[in-house]
PDB file with SEQRES, HELIX, SHEET and CRYST1 records, atoms N, CA, C and O in Angstrom:
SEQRES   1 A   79  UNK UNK UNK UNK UNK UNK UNK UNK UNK UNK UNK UNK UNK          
SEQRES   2 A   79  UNK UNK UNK UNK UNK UNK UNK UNK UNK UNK UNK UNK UNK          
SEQRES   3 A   79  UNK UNK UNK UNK UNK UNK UNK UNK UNK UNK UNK UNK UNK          
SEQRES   4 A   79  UNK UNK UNK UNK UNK UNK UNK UNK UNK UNK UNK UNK UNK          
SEQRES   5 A   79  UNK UNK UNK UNK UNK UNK UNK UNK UNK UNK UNK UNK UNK          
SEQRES   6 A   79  UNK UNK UNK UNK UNK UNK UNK UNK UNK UNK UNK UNK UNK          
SEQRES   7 A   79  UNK                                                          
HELIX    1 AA1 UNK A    9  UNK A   23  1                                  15    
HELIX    2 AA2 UNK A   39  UNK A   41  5                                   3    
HELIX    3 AA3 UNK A   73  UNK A   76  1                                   4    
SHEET    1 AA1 2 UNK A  29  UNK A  31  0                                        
SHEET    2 AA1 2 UNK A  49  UNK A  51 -1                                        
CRYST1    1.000    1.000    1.000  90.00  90.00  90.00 P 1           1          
ATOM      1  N   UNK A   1      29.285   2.294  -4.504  1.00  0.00           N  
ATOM      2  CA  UNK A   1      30.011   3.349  -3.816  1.00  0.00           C  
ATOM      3  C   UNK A   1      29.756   4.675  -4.521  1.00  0.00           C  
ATOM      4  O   UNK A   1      29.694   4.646  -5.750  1.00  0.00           O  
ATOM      5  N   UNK A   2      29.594   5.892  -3.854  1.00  0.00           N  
ATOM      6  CA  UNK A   2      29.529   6.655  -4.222  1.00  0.00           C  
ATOM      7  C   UNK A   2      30.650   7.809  -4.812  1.00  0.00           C  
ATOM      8  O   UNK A   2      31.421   8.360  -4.026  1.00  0.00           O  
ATOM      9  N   UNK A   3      30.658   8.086  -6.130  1.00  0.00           N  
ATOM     10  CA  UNK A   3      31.807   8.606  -7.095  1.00  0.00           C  
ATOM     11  C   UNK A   3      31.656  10.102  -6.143  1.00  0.00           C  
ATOM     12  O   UNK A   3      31.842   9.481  -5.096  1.00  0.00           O  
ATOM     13  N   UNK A   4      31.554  10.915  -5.869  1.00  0.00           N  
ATOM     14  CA  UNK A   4      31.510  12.242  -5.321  1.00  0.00           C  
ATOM     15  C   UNK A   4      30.027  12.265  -4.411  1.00  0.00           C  
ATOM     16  O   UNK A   4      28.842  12.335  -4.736  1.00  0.00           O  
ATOM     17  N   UNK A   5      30.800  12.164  -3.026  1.00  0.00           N  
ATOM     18  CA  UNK A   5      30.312  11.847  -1.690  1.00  0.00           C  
ATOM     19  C   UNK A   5      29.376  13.674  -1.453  1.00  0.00           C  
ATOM     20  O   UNK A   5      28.270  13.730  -0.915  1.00  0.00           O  
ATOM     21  N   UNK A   6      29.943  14.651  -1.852  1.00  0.00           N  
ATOM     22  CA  UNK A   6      29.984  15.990  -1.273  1.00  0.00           C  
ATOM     23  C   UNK A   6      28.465  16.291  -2.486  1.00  0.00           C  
ATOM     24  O   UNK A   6      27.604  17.150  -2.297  1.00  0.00           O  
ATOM     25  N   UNK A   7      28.505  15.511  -3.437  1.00  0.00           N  
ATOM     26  CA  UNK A   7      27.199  15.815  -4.632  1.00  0.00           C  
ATOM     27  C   UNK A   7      25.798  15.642  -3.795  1.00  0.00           C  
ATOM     28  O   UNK A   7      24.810  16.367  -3.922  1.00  0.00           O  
ATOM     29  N   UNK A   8      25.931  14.526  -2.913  1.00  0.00           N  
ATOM     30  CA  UNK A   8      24.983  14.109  -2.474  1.00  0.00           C  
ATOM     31  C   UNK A   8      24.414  14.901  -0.856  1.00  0.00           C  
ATOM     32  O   UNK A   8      23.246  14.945  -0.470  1.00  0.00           O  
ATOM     33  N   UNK A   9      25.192  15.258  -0.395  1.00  0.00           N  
ATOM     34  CA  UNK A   9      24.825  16.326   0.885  1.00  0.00           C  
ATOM     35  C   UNK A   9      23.649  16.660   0.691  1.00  0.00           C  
ATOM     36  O   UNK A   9      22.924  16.676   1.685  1.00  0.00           O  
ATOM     37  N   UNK A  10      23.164  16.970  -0.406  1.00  0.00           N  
ATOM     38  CA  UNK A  10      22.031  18.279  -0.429  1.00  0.00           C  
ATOM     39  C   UNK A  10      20.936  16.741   0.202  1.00  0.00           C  
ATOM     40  O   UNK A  10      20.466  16.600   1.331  1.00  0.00           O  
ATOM     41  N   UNK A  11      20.817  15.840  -0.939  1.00  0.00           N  
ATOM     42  CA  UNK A  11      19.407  14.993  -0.850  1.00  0.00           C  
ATOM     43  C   UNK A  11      19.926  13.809   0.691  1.00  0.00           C  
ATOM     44  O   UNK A  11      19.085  13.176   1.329  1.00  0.00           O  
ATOM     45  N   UNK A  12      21.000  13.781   0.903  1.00  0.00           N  
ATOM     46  CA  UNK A  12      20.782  13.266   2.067  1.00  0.00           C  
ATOM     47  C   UNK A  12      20.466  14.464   3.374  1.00  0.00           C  
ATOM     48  O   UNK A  12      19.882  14.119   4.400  1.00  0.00           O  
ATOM     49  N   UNK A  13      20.822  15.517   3.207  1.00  0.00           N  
ATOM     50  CA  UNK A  13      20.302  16.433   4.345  1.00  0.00           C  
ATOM     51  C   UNK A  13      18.670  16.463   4.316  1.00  0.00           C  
ATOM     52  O   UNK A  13      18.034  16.412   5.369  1.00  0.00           O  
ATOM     53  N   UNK A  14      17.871  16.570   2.712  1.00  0.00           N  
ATOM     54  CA  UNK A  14      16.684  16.712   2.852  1.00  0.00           C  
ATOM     55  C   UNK A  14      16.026  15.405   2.860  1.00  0.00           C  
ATOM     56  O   UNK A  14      14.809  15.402   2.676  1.00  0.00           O  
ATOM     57  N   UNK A  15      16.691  14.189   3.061  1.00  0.00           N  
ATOM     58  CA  UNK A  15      15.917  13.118   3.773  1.00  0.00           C  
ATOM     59  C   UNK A  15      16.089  13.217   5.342  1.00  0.00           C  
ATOM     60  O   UNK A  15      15.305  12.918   6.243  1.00  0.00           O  
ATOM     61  N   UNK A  16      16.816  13.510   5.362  1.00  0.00           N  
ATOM     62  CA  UNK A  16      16.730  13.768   7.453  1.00  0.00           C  
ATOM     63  C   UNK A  16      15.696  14.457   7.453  1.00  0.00           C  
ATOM     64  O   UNK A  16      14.649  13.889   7.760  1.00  0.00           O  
ATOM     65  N   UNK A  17      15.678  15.540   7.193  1.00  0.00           N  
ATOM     66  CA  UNK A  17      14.631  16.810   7.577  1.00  0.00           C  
ATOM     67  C   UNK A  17      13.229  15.955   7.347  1.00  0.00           C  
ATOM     68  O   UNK A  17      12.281  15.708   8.093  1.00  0.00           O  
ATOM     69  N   UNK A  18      13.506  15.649   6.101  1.00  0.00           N  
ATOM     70  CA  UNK A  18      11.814  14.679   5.813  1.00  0.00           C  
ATOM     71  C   UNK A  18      11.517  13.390   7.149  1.00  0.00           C  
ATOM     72  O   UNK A  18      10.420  13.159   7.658  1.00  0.00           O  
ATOM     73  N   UNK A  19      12.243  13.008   7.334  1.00  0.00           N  
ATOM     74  CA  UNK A  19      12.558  12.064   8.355  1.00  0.00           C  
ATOM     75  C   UNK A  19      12.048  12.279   9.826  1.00  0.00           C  
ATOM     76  O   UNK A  19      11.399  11.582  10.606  1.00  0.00           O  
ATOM     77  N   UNK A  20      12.689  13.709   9.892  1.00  0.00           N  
ATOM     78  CA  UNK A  20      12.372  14.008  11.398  1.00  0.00           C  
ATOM     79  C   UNK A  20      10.882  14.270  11.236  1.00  0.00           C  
ATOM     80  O   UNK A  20      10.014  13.778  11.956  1.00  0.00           O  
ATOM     81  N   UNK A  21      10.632  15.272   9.997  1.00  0.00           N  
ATOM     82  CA  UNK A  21       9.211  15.723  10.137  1.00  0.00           C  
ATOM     83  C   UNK A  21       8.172  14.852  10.300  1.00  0.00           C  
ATOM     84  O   UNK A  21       7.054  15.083  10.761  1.00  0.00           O  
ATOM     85  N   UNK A  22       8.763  13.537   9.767  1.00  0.00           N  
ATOM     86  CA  UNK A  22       7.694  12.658   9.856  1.00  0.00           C  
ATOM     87  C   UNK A  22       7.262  11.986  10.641  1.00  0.00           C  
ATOM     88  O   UNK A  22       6.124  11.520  10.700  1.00  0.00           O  
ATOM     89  N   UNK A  23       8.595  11.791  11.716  1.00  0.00           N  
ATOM     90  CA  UNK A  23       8.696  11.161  13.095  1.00  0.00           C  
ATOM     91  C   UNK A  23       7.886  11.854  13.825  1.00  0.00           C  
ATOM     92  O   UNK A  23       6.928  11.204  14.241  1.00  0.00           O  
ATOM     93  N   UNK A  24       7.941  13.338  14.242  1.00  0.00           N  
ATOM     94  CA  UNK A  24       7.040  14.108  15.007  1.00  0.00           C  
ATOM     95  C   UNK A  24       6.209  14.196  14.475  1.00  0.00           C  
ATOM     96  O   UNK A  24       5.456  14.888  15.159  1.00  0.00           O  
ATOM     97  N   UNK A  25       5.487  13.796  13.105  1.00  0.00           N  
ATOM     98  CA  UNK A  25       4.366  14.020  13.159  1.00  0.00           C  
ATOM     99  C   UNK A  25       3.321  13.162  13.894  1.00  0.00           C  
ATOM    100  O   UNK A  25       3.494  11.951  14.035  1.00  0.00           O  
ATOM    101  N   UNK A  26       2.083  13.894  14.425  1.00  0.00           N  
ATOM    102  CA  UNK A  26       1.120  13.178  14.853  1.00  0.00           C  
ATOM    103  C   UNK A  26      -0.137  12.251  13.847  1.00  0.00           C  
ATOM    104  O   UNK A  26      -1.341  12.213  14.099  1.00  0.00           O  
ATOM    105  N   UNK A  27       0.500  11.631  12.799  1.00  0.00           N  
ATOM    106  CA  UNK A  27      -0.279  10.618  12.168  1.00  0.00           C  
ATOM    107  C   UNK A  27       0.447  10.249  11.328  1.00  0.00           C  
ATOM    108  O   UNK A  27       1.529  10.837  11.335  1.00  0.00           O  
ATOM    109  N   UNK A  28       0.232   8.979  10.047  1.00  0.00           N  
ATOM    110  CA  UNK A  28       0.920   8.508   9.814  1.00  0.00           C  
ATOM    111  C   UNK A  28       1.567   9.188   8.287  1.00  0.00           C  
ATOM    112  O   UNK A  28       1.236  10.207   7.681  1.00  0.00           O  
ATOM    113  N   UNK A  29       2.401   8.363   8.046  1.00  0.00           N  
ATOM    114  CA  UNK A  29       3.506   9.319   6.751  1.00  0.00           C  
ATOM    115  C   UNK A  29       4.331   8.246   6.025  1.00  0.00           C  
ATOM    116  O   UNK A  29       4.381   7.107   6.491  1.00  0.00           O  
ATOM    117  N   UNK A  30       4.879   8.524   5.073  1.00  0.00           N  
ATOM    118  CA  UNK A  30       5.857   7.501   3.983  1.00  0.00           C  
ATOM    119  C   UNK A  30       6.731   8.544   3.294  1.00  0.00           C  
ATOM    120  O   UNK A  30       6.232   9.574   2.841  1.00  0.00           O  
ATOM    121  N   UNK A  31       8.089   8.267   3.212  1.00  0.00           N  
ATOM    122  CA  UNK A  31       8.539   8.610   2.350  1.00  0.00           C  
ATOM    123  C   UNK A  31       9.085   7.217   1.207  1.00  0.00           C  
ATOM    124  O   UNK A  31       9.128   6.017   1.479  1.00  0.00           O  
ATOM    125  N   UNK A  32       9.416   7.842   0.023  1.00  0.00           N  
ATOM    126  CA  UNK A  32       9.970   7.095  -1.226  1.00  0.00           C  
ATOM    127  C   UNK A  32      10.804   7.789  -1.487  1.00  0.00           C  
ATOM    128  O   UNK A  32      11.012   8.888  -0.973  1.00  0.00           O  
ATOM    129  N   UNK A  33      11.545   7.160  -2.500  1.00  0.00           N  
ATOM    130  CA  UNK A  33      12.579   7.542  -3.702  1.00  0.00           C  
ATOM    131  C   UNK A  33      12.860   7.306  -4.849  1.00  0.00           C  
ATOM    132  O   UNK A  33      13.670   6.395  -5.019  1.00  0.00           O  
ATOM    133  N   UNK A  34      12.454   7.836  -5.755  1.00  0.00           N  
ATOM    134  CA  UNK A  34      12.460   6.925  -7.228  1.00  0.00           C  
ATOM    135  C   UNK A  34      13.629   7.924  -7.886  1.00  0.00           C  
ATOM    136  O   UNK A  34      13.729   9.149  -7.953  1.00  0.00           O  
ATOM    137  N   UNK A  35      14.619   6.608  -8.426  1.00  0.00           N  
ATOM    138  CA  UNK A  35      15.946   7.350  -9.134  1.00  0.00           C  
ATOM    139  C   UNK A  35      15.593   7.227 -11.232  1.00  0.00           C  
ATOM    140  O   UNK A  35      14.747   6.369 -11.485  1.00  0.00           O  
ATOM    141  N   UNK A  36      15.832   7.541 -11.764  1.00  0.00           N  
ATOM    142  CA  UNK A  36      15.278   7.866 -13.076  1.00  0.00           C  
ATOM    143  C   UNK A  36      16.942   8.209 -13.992  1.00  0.00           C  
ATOM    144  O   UNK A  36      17.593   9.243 -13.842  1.00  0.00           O  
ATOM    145  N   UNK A  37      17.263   7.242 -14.751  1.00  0.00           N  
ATOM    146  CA  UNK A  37      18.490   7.782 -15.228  1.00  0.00           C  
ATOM    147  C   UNK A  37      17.858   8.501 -16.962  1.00  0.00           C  
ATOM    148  O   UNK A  37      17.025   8.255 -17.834  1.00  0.00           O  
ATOM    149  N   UNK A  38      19.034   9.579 -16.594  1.00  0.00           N  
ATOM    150  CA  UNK A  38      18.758  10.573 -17.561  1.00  0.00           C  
ATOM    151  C   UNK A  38      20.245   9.909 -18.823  1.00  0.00           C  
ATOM    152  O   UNK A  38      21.038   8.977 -18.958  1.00  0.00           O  
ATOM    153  N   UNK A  39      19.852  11.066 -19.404  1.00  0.00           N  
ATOM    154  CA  UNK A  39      21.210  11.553 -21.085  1.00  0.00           C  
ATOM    155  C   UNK A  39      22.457  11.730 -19.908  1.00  0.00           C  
ATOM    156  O   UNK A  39      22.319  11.789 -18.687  1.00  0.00           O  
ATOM    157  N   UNK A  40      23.334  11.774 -20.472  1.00  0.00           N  
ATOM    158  CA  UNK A  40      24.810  12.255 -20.377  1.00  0.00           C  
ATOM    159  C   UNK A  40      25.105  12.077 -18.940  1.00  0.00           C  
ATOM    160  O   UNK A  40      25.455  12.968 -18.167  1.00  0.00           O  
ATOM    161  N   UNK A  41      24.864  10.398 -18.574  1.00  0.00           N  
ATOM    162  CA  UNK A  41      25.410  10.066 -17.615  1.00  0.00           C  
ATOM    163  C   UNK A  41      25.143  10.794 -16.326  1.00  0.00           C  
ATOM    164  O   UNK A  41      25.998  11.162 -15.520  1.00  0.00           O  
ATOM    165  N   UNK A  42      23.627  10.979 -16.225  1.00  0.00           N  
ATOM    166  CA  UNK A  42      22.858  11.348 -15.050  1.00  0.00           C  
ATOM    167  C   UNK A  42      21.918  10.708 -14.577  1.00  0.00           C  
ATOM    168  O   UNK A  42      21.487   9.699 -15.134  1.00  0.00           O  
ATOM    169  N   UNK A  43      21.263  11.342 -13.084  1.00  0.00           N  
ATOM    170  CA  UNK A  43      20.321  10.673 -12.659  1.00  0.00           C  
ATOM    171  C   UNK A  43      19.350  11.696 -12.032  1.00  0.00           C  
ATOM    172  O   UNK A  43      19.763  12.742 -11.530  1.00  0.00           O  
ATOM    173  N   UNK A  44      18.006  11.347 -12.079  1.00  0.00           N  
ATOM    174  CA  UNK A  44      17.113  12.284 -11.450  1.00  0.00           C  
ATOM    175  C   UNK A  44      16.544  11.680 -10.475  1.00  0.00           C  
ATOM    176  O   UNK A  44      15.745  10.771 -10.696  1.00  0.00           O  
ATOM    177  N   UNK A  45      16.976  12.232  -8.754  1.00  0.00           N  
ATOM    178  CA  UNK A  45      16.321  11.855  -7.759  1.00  0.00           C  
ATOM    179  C   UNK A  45      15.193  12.664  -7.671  1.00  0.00           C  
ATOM    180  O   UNK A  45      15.192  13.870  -7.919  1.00  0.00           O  
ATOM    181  N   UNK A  46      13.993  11.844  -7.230  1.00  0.00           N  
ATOM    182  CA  UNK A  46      12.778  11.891  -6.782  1.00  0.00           C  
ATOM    183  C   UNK A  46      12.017  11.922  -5.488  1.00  0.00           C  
ATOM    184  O   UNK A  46      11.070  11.149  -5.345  1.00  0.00           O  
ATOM    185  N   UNK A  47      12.362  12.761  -4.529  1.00  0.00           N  
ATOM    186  CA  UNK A  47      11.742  12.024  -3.023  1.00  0.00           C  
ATOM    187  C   UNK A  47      10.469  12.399  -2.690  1.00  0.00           C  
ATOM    188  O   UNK A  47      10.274  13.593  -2.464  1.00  0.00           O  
ATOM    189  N   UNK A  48       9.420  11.498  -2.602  1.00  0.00           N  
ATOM    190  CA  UNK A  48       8.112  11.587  -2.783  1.00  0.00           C  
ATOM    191  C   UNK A  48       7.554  11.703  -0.904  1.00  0.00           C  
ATOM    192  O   UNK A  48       7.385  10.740  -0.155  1.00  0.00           O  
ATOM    193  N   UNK A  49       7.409  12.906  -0.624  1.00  0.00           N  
ATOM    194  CA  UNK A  49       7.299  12.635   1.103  1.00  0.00           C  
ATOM    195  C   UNK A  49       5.658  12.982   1.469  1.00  0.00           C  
ATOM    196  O   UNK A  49       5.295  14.140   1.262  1.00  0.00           O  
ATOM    197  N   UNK A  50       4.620  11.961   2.029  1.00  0.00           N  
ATOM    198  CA  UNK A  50       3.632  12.410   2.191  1.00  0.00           C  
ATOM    199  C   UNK A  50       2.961  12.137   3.520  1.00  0.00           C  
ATOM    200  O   UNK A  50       3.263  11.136   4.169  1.00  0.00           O  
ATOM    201  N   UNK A  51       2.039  13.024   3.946  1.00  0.00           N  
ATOM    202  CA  UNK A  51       1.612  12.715   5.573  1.00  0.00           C  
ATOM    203  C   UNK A  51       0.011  12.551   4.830  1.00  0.00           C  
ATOM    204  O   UNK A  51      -0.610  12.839   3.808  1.00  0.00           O  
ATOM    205  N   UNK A  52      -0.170  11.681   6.526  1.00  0.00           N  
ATOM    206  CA  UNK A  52      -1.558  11.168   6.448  1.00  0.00           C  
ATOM    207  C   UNK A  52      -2.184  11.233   7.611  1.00  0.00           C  
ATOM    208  O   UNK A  52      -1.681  10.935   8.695  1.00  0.00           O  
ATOM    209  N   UNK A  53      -3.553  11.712   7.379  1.00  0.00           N  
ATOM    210  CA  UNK A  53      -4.124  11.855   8.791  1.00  0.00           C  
ATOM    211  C   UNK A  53      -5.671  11.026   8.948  1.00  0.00           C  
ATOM    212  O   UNK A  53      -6.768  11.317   8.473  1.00  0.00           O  
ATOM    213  N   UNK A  54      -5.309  10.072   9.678  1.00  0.00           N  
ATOM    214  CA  UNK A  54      -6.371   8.648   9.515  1.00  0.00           C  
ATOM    215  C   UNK A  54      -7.425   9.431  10.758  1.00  0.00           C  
ATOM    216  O   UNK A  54      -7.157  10.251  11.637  1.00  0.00           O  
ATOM    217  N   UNK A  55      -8.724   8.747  10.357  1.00  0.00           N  
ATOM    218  CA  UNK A  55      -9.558   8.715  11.646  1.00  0.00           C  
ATOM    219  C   UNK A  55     -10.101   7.900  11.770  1.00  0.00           C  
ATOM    220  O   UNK A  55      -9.905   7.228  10.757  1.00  0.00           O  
ATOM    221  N   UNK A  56     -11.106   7.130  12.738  1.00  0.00           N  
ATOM    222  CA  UNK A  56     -11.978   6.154  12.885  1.00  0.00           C  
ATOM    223  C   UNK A  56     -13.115   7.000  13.565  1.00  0.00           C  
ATOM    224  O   UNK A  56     -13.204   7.884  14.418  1.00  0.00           O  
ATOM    225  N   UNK A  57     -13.857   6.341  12.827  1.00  0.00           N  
ATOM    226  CA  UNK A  57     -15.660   6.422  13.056  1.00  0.00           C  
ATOM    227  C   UNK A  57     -16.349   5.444  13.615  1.00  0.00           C  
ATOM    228  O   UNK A  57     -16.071   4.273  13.354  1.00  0.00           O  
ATOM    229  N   UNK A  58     -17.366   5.781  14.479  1.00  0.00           N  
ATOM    230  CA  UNK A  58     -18.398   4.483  15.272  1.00  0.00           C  
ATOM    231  C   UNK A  58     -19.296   4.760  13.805  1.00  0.00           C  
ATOM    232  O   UNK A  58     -19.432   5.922  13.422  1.00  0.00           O  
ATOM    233  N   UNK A  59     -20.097   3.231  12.754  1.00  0.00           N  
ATOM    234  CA  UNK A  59     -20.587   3.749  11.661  1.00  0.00           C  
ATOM    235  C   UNK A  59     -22.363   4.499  12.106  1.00  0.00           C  
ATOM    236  O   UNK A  59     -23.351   4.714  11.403  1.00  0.00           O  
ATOM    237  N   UNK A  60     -22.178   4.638  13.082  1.00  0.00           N  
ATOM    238  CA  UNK A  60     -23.897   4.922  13.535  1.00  0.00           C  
ATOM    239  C   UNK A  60     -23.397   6.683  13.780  1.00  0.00           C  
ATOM    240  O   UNK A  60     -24.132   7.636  13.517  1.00  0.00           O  
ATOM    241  N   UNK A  61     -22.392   6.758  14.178  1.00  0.00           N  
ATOM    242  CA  UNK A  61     -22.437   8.285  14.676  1.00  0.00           C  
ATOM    243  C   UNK A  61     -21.906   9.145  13.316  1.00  0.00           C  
ATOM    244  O   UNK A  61     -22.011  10.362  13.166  1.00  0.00           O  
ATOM    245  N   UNK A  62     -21.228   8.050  12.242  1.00  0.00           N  
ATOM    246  CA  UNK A  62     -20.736   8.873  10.799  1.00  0.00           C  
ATOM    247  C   UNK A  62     -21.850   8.664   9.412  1.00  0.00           C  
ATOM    248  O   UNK A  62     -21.735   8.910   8.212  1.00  0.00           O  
ATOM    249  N   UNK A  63     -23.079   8.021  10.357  1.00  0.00           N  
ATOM    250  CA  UNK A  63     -23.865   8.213   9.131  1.00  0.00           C  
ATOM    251  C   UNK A  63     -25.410   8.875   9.964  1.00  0.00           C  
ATOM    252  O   UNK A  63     -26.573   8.848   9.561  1.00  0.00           O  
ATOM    253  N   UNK A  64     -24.929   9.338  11.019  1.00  0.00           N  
ATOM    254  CA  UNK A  64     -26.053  10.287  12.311  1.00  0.00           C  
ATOM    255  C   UNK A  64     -26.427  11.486  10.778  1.00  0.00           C  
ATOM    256  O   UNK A  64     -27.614  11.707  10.539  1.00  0.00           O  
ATOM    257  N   UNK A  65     -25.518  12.041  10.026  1.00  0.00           N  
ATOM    258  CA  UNK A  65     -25.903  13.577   9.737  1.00  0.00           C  
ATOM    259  C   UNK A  65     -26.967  12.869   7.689  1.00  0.00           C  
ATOM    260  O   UNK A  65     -27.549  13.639   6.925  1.00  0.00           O  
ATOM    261  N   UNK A  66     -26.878  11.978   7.570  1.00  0.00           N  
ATOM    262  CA  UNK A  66     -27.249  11.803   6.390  1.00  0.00           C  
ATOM    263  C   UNK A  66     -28.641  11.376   6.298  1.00  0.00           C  
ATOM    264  O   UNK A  66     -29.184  11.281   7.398  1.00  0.00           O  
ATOM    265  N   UNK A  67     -29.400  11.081   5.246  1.00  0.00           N  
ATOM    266  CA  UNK A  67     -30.726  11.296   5.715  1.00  0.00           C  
ATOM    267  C   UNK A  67     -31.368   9.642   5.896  1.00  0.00           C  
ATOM    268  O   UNK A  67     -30.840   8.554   5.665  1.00  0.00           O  
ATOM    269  N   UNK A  68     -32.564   9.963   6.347  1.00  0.00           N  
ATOM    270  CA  UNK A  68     -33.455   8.620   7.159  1.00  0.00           C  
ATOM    271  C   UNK A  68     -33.057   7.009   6.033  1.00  0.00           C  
ATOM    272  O   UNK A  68     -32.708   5.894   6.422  1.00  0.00           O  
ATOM    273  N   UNK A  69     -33.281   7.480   4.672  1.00  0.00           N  
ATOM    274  CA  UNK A  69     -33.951   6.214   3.846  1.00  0.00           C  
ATOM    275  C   UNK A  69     -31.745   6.323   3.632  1.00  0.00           C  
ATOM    276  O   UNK A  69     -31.454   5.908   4.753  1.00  0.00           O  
ATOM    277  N   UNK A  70     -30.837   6.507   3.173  1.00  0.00           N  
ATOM    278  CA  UNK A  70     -29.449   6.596   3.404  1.00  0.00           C  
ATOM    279  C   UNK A  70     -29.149   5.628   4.866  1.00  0.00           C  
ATOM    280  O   UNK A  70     -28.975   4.434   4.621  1.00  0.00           O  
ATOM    281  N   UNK A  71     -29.107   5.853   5.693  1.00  0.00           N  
ATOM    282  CA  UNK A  71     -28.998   5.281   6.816  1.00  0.00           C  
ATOM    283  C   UNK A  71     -29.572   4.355   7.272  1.00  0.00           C  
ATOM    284  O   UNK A  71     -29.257   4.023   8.415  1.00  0.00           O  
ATOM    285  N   UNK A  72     -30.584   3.620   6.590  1.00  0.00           N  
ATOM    286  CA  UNK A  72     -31.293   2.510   6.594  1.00  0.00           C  
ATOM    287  C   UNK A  72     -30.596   1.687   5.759  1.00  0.00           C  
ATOM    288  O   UNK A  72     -30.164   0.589   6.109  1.00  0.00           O  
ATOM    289  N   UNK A  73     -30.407   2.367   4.197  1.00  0.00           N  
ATOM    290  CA  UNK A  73     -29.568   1.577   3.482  1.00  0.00           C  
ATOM    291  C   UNK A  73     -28.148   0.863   3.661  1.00  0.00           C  
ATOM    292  O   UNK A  73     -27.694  -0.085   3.020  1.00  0.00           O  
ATOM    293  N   UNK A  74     -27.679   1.451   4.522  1.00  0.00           N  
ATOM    294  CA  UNK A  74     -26.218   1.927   4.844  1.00  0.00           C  
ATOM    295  C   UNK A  74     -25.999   1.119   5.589  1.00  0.00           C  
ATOM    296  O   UNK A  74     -25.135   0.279   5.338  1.00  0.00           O  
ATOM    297  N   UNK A  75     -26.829   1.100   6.955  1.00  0.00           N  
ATOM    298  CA  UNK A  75     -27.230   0.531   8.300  1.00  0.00           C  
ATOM    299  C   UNK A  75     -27.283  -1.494   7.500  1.00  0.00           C  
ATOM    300  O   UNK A  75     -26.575  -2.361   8.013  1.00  0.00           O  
ATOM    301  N   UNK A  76     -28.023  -1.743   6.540  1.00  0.00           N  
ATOM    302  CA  UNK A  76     -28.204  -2.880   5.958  1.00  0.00           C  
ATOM    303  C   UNK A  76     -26.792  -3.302   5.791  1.00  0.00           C  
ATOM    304  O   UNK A  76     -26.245  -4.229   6.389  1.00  0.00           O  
ATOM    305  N   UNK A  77     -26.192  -2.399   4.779  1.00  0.00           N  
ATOM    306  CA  UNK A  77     -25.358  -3.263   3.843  1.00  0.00           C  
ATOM    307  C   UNK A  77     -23.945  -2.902   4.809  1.00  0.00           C  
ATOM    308  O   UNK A  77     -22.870  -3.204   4.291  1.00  0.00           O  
ATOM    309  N   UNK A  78     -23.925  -2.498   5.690  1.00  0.00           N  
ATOM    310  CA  UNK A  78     -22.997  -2.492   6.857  1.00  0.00           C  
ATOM    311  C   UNK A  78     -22.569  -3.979   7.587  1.00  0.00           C  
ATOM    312  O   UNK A  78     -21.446  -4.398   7.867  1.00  0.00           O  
ATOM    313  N   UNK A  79     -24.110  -4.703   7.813  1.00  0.00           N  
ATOM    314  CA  UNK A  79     -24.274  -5.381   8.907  1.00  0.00           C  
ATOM    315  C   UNK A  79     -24.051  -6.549   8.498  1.00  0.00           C  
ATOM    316  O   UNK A  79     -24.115  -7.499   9.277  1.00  0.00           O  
TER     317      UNK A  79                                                      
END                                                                             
């Protein structure tokens, strides 16, 4: 249970916000939380929020720009 409910407002408001942002975003995302206890009966929250933007490649059209004897090699150890 939480000893003083009103301490915590701030980091639960900025997990919503992280939350929403992540929902609308158009690719994928994680948030974390790592809590860290300190001296004199404290704690240090951590919220680690990161976006990710994936793509997929056909491997013939993402190795089109690299050169002849590369793309032979590539083309091999692909297959």
């Amino acid at each position: 249970m939480l000893t003083n409910p009103k301490a915590h407002e701030k980091i639960f408001d900025q997990l919503a916000k992280l939350y929403c942002d992540l929902f609308t975003h158009d690719g994928f995302g994680d948030i974390r939380i790592e809590m860290r206890i300190l001296r004199r009966n404290q704690k240090e929250i951590i919220i680690h929020c990161g976006k990710q933007y994936r793509y997929v490649l056909d491997c013939d059209q993402a190795l089109a720009s690299e050169s002849a004897i590369k793309h032979l090699l590539k083309r091999d150890l692909l297959s």
